[in-house]
MOPAC internal coordinates of N, CA, C and O (Angstrom, degrees):
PM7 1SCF
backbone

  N    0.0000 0     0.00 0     0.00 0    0    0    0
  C    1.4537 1     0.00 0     0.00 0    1    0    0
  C    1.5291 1   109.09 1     0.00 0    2    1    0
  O    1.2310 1   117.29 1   -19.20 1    3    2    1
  N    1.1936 1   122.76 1   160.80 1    3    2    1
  C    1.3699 1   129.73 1  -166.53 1    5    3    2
  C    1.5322 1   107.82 1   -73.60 1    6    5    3
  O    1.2310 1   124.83 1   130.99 1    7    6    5
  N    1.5727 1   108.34 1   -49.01 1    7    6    5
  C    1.2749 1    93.99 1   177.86 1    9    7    6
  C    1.2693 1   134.25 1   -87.86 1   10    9    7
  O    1.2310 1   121.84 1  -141.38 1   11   10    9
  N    1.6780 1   114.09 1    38.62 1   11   10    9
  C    0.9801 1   111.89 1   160.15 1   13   11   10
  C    1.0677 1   132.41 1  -106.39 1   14   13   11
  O    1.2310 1   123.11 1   167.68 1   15   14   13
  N    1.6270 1   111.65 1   -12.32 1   15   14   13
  C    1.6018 1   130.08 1   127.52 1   17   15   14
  C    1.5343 1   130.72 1   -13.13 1   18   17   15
  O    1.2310 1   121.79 1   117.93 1   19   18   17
  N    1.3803 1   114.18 1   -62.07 1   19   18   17
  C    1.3758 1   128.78 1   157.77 1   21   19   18
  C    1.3251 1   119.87 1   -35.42 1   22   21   19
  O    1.2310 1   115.85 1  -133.47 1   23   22   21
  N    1.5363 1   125.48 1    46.53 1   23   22   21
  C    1.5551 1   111.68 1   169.48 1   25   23   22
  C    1.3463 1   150.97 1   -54.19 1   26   25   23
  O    1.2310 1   126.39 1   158.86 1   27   26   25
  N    1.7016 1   105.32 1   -21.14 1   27   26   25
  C    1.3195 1   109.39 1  -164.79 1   29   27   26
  C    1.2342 1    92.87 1  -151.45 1   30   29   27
  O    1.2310 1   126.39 1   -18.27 1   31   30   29
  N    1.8056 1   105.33 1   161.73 1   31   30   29
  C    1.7738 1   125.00 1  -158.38 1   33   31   30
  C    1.1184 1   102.19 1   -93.27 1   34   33   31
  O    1.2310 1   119.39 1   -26.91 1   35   34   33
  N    1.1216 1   118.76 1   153.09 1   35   34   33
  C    1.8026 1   121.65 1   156.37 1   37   35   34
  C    1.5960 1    92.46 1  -133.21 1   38   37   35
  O    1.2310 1   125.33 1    -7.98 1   39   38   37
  N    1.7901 1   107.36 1   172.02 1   39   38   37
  C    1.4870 1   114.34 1   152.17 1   41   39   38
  C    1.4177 1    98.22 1  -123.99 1   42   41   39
  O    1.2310 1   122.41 1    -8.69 1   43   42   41
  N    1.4050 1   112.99 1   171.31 1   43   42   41
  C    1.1512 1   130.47 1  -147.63 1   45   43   42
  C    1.4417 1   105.30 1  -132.34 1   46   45   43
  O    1.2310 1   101.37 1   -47.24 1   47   46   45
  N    1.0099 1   151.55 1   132.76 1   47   46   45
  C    1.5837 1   145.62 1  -161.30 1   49   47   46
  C    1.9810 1    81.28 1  -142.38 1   50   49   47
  O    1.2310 1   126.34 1   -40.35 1   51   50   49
  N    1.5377 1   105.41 1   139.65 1   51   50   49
  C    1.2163 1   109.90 1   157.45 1   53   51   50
  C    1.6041 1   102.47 1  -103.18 1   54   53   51
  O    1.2310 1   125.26 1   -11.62 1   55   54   53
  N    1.5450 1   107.50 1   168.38 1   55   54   53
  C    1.6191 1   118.66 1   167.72 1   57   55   54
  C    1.4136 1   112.66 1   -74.11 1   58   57   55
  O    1.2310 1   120.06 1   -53.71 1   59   58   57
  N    1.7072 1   117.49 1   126.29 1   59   58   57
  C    1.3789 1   100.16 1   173.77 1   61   59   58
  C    1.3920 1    98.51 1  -107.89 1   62   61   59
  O    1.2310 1   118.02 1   -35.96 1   63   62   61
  N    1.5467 1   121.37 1   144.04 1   63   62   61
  C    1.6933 1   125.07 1   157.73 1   65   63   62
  C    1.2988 1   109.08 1   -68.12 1   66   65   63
  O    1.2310 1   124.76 1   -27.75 1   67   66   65
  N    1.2991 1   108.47 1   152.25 1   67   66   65
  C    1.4356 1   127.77 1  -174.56 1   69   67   66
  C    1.7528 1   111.77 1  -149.81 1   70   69   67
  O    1.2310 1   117.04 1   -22.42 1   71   70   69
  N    1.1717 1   123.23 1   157.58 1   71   70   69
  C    1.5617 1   122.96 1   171.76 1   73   71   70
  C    1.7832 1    96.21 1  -105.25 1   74   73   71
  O    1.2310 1   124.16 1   -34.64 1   75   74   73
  N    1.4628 1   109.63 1   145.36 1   75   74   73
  C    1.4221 1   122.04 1   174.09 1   77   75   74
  C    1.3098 1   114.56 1  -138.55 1   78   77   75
  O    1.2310 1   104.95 1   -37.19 1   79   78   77
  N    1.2480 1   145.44 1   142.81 1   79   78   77
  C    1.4781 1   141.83 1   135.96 1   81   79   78
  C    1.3244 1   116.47 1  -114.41 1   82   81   79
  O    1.2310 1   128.45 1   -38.23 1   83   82   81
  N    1.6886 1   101.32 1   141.77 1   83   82   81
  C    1.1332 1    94.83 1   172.63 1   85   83   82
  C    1.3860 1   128.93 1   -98.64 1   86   85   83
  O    1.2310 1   119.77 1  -133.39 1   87   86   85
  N    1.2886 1   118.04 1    46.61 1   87   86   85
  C    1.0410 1   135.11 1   159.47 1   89   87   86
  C    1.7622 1   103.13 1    83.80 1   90   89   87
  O    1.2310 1   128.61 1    12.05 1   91   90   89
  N    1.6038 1   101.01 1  -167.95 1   91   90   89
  C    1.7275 1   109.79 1  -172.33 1   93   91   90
  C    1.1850 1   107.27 1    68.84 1   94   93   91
  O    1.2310 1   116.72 1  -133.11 1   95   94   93
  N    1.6726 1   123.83 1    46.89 1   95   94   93
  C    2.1351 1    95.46 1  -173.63 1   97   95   94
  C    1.7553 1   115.13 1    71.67 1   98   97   95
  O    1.2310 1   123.37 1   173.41 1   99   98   97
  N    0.8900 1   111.14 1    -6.59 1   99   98   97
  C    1.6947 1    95.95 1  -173.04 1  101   99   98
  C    1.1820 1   118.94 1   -94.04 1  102  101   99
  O    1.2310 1   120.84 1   -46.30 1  103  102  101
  N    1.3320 1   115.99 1   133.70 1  103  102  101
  C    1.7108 1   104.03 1  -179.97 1  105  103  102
  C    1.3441 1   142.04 1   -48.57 1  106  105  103
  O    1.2310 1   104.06 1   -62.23 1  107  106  105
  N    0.9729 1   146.98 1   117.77 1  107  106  105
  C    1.4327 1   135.30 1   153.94 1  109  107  106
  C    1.6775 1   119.53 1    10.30 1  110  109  107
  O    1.2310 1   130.27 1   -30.28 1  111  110  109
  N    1.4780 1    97.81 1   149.72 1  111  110  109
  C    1.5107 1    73.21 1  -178.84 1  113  111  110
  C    2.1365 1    84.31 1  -160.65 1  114  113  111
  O    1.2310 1   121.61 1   -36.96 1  115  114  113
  N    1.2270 1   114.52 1   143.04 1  115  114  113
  C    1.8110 1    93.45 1   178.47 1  117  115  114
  C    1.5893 1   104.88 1   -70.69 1  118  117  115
  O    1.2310 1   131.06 1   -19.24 1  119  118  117
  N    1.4444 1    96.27 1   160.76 1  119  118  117
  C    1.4538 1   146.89 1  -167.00 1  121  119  118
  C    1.9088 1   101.30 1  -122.85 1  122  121  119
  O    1.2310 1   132.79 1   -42.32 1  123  122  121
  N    1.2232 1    92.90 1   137.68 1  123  122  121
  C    1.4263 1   106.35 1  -170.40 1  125  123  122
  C    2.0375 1    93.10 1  -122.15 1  126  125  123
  O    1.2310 1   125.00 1   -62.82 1  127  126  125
  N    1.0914 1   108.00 1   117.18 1  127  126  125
  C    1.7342 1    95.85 1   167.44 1  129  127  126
  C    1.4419 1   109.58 1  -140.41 1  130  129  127
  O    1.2310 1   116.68 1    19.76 1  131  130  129
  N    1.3589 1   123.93 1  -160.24 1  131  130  129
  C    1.5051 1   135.94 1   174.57 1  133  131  130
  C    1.6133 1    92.75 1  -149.01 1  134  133  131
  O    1.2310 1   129.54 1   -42.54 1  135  134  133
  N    1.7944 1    99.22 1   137.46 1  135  134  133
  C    1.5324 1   133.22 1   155.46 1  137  135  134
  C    1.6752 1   107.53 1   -43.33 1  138  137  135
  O    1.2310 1   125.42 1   -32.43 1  139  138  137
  N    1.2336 1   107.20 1   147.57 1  139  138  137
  C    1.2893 1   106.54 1   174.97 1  141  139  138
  C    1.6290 1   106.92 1  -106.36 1  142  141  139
  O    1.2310 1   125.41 1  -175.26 1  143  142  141
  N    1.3247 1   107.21 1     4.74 1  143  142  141
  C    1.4352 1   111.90 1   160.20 1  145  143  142
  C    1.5663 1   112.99 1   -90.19 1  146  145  143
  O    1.2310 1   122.82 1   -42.49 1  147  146  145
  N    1.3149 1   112.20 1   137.51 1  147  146  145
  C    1.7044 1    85.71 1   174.60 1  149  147  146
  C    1.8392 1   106.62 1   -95.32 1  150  149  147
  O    1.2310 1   127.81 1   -30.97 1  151  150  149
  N    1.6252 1   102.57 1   149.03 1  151  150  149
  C    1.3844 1   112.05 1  -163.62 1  153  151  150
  C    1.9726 1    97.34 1   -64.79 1  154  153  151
  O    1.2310 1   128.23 1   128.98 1  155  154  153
  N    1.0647 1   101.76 1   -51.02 1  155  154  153
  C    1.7300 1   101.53 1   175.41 1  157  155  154
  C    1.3204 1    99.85 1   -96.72 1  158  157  155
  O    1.2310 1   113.40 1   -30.05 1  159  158  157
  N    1.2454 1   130.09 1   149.95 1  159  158  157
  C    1.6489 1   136.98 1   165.78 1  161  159  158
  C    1.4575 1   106.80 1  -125.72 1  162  161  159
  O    1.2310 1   122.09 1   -38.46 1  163  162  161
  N    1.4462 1   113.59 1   141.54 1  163  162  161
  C    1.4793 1   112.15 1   177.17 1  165  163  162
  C    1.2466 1   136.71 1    57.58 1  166  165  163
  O    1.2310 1   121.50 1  -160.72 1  167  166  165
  N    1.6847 1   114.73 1    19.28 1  167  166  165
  C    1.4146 1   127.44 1  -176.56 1  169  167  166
  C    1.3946 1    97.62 1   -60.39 1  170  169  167
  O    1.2310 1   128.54 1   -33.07 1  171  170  169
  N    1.3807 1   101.16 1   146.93 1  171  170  169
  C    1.6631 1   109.41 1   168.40 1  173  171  170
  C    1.5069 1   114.60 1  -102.13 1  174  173  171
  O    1.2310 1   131.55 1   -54.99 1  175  174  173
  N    1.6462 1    95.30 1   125.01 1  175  174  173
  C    1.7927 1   106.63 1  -179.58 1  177  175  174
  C    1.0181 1   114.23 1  -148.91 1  178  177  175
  O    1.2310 1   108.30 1    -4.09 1  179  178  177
  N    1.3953 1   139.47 1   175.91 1  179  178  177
  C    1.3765 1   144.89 1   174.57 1  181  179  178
  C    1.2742 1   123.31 1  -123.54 1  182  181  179
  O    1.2310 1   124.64 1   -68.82 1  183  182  181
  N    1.2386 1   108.69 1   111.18 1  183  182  181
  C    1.7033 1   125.84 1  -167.16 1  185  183  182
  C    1.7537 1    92.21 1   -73.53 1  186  185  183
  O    1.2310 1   120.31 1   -47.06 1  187  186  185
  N    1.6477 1   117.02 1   132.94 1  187  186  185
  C    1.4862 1   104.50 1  -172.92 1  189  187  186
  C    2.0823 1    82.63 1  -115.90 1  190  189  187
  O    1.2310 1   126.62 1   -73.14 1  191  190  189
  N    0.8944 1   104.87 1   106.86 1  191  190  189
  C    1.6184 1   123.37 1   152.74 1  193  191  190
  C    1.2700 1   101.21 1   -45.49 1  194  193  191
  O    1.2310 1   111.49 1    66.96 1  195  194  193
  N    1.0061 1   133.63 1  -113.04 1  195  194  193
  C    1.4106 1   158.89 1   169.39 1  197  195  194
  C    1.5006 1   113.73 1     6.31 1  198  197  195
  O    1.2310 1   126.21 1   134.84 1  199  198  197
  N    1.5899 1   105.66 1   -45.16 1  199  198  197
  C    1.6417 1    96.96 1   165.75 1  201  199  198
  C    2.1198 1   129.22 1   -91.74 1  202  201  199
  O    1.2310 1   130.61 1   175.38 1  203  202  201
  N    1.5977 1    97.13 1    -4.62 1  203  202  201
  C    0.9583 1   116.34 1   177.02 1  205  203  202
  C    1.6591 1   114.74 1   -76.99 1  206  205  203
  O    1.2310 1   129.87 1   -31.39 1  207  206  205
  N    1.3359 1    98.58 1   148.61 1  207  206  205
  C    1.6256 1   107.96 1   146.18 1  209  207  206
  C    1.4498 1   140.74 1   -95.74 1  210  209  207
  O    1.2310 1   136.38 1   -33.54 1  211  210  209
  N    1.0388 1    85.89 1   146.46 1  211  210  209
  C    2.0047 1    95.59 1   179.73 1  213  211  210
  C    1.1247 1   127.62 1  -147.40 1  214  213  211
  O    1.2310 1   107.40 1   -38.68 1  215  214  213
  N    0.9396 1   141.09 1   141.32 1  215  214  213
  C    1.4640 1   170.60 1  -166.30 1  217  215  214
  C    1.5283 1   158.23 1  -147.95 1  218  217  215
  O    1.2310 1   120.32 1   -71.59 1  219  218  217
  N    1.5439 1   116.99 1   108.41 1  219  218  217
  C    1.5712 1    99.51 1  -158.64 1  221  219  218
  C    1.4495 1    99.13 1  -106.17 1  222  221  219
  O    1.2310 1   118.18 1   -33.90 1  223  222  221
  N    1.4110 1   121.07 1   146.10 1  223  222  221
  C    1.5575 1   141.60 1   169.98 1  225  223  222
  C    1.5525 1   139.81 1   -89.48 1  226  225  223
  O    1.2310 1   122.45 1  -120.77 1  227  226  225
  N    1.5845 1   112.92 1    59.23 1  227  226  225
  C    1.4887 1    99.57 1  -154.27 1  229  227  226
  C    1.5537 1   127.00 1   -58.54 1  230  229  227
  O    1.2310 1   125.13 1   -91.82 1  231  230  229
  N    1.3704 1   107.76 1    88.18 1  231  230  229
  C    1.9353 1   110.93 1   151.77 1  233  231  230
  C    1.5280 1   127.73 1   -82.06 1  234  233  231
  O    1.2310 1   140.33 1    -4.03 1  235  234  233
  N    1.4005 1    78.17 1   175.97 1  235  234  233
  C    1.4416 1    79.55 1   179.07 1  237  235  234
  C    1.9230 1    93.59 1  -118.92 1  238  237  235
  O    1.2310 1   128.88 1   -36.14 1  239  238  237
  N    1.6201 1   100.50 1   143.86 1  239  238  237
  C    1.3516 1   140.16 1    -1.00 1  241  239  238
  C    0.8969 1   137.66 1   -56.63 1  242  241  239
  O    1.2310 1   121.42 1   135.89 1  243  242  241
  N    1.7041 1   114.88 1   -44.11 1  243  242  241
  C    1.5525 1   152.20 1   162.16 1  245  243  242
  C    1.1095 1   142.44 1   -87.83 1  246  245  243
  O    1.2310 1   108.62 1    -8.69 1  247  246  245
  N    1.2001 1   138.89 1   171.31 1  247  246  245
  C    1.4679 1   119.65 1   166.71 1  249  247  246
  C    1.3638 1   105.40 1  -101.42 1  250  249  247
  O    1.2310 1   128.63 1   -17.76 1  251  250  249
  N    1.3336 1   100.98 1   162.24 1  251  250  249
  C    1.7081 1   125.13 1  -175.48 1  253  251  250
  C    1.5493 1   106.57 1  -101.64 1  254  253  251
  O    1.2310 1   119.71 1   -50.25 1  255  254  253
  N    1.5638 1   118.17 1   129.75 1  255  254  253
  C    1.1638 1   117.28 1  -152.94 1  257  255  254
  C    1.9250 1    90.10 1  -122.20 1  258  257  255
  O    1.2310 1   125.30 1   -29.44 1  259  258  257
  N    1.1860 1   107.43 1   150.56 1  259  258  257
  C    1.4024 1   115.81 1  -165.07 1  261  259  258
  C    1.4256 1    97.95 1  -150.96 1  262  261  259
  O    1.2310 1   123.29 1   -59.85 1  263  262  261
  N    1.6865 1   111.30 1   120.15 1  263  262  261
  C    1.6918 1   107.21 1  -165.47 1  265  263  262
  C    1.7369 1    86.74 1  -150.12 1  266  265  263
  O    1.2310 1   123.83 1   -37.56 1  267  266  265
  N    1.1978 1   110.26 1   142.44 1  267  266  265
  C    2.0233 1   113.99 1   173.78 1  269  267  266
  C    1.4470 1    88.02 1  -133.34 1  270  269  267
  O    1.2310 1   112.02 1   -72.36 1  271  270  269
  N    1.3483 1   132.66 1   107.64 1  271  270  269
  C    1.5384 1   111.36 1   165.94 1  273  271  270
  C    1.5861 1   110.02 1  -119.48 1  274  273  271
  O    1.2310 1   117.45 1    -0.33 1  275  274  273
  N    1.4457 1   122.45 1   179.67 1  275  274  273
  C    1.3813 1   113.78 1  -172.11 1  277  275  274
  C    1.8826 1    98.18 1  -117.41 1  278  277  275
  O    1.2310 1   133.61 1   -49.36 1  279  278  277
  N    1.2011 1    91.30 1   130.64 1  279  278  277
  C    2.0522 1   111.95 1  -162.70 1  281  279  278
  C    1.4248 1    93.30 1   -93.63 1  282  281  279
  O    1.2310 1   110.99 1   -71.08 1  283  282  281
  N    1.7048 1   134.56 1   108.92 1  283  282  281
  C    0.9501 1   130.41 1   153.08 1  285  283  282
  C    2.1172 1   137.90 1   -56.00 1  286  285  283
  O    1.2310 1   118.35 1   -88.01 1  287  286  285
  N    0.8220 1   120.75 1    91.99 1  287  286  285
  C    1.8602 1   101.11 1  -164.19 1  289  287  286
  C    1.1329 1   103.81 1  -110.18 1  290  289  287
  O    1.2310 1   118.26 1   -29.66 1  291  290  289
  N    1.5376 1   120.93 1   150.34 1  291  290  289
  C    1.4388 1   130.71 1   174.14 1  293  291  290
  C    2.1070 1    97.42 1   -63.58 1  294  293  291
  O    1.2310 1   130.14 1   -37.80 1  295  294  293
  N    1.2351 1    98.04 1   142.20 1  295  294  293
  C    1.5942 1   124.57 1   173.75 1  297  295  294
  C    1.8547 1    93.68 1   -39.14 1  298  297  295
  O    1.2310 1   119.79 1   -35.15 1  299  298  297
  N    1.2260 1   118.01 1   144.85 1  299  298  297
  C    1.5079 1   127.88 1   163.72 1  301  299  298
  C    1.1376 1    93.18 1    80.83 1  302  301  299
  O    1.2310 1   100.70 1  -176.70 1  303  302  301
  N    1.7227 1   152.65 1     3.30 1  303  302  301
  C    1.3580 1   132.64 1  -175.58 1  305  303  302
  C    1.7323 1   100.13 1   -65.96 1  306  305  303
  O    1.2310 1   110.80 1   -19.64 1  307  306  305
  N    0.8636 1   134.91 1   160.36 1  307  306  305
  C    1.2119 1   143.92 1   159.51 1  309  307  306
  C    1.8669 1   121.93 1  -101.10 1  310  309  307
  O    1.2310 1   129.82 1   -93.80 1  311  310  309
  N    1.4994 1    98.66 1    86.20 1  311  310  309
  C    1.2876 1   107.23 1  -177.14 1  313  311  310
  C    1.9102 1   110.08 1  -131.05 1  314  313  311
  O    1.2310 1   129.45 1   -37.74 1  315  314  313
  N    1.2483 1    99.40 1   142.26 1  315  314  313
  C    1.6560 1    98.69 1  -179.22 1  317  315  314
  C    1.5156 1   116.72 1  -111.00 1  318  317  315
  O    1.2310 1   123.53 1     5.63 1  319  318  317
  N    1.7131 1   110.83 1  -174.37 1  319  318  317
  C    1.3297 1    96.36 1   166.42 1  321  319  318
  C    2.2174 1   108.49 1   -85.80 1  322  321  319
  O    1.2310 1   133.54 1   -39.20 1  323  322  321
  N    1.0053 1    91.44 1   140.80 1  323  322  321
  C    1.9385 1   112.92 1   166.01 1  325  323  322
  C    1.7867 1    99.90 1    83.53 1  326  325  323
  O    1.2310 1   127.40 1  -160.18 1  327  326  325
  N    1.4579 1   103.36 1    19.82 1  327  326  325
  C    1.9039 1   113.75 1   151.50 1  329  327  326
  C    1.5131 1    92.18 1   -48.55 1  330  329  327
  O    1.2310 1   125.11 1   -35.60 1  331  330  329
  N    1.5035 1   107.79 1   144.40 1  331  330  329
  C    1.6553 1   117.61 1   152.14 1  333  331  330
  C    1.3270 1   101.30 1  -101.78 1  334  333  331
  O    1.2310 1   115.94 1   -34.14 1  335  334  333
  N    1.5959 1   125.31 1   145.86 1  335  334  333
  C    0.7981 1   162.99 1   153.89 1  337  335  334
  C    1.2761 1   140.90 1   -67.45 1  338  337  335
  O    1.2310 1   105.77 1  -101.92 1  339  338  337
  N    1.4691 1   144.00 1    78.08 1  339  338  337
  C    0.9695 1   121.06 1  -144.33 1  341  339  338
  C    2.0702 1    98.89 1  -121.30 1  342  341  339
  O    1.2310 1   114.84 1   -70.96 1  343  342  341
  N    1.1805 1   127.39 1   109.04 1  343  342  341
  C    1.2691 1   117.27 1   178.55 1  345  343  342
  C    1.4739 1   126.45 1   -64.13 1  346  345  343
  O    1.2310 1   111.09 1   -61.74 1  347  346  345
  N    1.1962 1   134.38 1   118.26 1  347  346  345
  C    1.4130 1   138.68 1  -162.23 1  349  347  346
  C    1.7555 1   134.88 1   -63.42 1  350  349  347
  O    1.2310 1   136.10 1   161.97 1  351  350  349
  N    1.7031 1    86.44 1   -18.03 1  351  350  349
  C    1.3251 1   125.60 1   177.18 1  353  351  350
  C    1.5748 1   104.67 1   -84.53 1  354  353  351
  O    1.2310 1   113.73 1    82.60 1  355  354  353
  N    1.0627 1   129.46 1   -97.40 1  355  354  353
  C    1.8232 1   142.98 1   167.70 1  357  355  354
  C    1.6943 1   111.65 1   -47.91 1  358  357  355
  O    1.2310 1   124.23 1   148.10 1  359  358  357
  N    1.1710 1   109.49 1   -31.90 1  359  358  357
  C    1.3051 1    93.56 1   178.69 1  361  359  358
  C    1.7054 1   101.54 1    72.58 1  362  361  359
  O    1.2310 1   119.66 1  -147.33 1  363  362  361
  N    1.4546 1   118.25 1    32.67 1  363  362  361
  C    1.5125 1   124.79 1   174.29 1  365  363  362
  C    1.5811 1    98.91 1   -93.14 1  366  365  363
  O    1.2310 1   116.64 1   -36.81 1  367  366  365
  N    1.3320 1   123.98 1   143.19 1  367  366  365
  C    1.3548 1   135.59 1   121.97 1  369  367  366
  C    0.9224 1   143.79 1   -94.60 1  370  369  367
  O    1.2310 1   130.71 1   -41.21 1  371  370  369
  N    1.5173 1    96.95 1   138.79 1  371  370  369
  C    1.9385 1   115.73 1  -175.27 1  373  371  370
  C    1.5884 1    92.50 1  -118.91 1  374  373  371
  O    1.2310 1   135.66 1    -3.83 1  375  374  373
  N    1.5594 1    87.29 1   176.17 1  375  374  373
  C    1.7196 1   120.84 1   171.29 1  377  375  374
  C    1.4004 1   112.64 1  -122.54 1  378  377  375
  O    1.2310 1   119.52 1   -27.57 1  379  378  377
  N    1.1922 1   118.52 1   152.43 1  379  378  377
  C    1.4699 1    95.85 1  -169.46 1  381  379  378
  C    1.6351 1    84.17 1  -133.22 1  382  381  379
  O    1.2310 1   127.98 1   -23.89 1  383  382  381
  N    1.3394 1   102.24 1   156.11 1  383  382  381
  C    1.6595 1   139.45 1  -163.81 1  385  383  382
  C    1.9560 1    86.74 1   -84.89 1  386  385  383
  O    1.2310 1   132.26 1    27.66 1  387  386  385
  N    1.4895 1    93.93 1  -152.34 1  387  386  385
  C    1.3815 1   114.58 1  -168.39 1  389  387  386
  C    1.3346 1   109.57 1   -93.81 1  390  389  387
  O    1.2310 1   113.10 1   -91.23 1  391  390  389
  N    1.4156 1   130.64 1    88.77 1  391  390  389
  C    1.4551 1   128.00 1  -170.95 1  393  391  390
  C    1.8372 1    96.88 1   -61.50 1  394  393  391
  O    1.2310 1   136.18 1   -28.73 1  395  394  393
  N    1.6604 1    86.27 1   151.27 1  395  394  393
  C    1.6387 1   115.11 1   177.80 1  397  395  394
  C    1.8962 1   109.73 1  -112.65 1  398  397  395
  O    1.2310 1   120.81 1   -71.69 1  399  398  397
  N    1.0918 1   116.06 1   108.31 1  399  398  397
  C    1.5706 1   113.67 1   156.96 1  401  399  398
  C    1.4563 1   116.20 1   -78.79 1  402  401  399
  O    1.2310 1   122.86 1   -76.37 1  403  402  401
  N    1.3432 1   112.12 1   103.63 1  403  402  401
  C    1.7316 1   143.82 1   170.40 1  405  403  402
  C    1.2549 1   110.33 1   -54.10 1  406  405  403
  O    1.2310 1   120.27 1  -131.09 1  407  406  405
  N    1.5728 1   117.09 1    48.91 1  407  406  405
  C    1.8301 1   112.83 1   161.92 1  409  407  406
  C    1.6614 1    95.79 1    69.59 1  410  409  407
  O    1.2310 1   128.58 1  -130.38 1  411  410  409
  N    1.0999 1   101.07 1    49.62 1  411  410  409
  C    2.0297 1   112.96 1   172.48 1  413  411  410
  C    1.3603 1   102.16 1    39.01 1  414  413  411
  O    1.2310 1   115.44 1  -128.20 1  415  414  413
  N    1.4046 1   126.27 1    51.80 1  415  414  413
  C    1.6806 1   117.29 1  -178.92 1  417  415  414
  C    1.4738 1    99.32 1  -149.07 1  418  417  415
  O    1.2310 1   118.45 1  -178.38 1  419  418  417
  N    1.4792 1   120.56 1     1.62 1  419  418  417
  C    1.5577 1   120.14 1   161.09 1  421  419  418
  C    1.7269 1   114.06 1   170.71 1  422  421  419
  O    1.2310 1   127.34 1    -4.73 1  423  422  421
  N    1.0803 1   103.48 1   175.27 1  423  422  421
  C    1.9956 1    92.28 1  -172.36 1  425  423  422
  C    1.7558 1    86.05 1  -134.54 1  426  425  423
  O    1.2310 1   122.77 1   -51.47 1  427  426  425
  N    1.6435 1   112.30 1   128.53 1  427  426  425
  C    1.3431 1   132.01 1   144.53 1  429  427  426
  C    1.4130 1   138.32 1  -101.10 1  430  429  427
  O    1.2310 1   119.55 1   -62.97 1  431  430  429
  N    1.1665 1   118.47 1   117.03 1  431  430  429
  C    1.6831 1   125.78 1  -171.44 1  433  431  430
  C    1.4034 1   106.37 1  -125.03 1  434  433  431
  O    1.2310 1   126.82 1   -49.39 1  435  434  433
  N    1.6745 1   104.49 1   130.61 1  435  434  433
  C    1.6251 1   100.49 1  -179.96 1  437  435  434
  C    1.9783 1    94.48 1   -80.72 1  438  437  435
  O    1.2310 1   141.99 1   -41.33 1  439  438  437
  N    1.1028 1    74.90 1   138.67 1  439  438  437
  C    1.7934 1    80.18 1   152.81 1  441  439  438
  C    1.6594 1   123.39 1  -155.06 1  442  441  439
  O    1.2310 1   132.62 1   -30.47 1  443  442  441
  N    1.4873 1    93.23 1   149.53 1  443  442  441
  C    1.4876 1   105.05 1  -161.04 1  445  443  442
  C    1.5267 1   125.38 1  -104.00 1  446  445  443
  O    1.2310 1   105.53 1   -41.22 1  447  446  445
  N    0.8554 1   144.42 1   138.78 1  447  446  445
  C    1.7812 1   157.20 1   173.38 1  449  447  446
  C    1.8470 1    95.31 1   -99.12 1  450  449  447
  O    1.2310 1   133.92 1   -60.07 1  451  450  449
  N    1.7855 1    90.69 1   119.93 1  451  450  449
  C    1.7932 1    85.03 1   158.72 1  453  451  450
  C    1.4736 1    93.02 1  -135.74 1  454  453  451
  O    1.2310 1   113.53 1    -8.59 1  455  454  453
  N    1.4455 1   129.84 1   171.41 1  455  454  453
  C    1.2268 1   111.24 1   152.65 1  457  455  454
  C    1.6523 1    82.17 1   136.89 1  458  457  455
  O    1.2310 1   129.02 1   -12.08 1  459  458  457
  N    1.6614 1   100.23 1   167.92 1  459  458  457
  C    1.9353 1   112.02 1   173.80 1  461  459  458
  C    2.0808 1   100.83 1   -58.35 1  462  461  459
  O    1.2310 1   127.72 1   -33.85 1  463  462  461
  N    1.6539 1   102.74 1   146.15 1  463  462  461
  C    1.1248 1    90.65 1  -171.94 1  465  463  462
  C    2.0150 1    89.56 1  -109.64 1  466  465  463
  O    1.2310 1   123.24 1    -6.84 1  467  466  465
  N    0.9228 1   111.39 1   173.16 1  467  466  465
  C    1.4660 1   128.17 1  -177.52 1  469  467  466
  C    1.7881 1   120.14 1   -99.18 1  470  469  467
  O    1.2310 1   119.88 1    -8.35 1  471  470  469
  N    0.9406 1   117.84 1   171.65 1  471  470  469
  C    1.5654 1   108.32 1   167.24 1  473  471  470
  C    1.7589 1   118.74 1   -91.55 1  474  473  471
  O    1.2310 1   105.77 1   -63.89 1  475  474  473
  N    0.8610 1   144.00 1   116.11 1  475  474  473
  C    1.5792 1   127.22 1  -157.79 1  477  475  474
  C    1.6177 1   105.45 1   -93.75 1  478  477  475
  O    1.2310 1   120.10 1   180.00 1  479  478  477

């Protein structure tokens, strides 16, 4: 069965709009952020390694970590494009691309990690 595929959690943050200025007289202008609640918590999905890419960048200070992987979700999850991603396991964040519904039998979204990577 499919959801037994579904091994592992993520939460799910949608994008909220916002108005900002940065001050001096200047107009407003939108603001793009994420809740520090996540809108879904603990959804069950399957992070596929194996079809993803990855990549490490040695700088200095750190290295720069570069990851595209493909996010398995049960059908009806409610996920968009530029959701953050947060895996429940690693404590990694992604962004996720343009989710696909698979003939009403599951939803795949690549999503990506760029940025300095950390020691886990």
């Amino acid at each position: 069965m499919i959801e037994d595929f579904f091994d592992h959690k993520c939460n799910i943050f949608h994008v909220v709009k916002g108005t900002g200025s940065p001050g001096f007289g200047l107009p407003g202008s939108p603001t793009f952020d994420y809740r520090t609640v996540p809108d879904i918590a603990e959804q069950s999905c399957h992070f596929g390694v194996r079809n993803g890419e990855m990549n490490t960048t040695q700088q200095q200070p750190q290295n720069d970590l570069y990851a595209r992987l493909k996010l398995y979700l049960p059908c009806g999850t409610d996920i968009r494009l530029n959701d953050k991603v947060v895996d429940c396991t690693t404590g990694l964040t992604y962004t996720a691309e343009v989710p696909r519904n698979i003939r009403g039998h599951h939803i795949t979204v690549y999503v990506k990690r760029e940025g300095p990577g950390k020691a886990l």
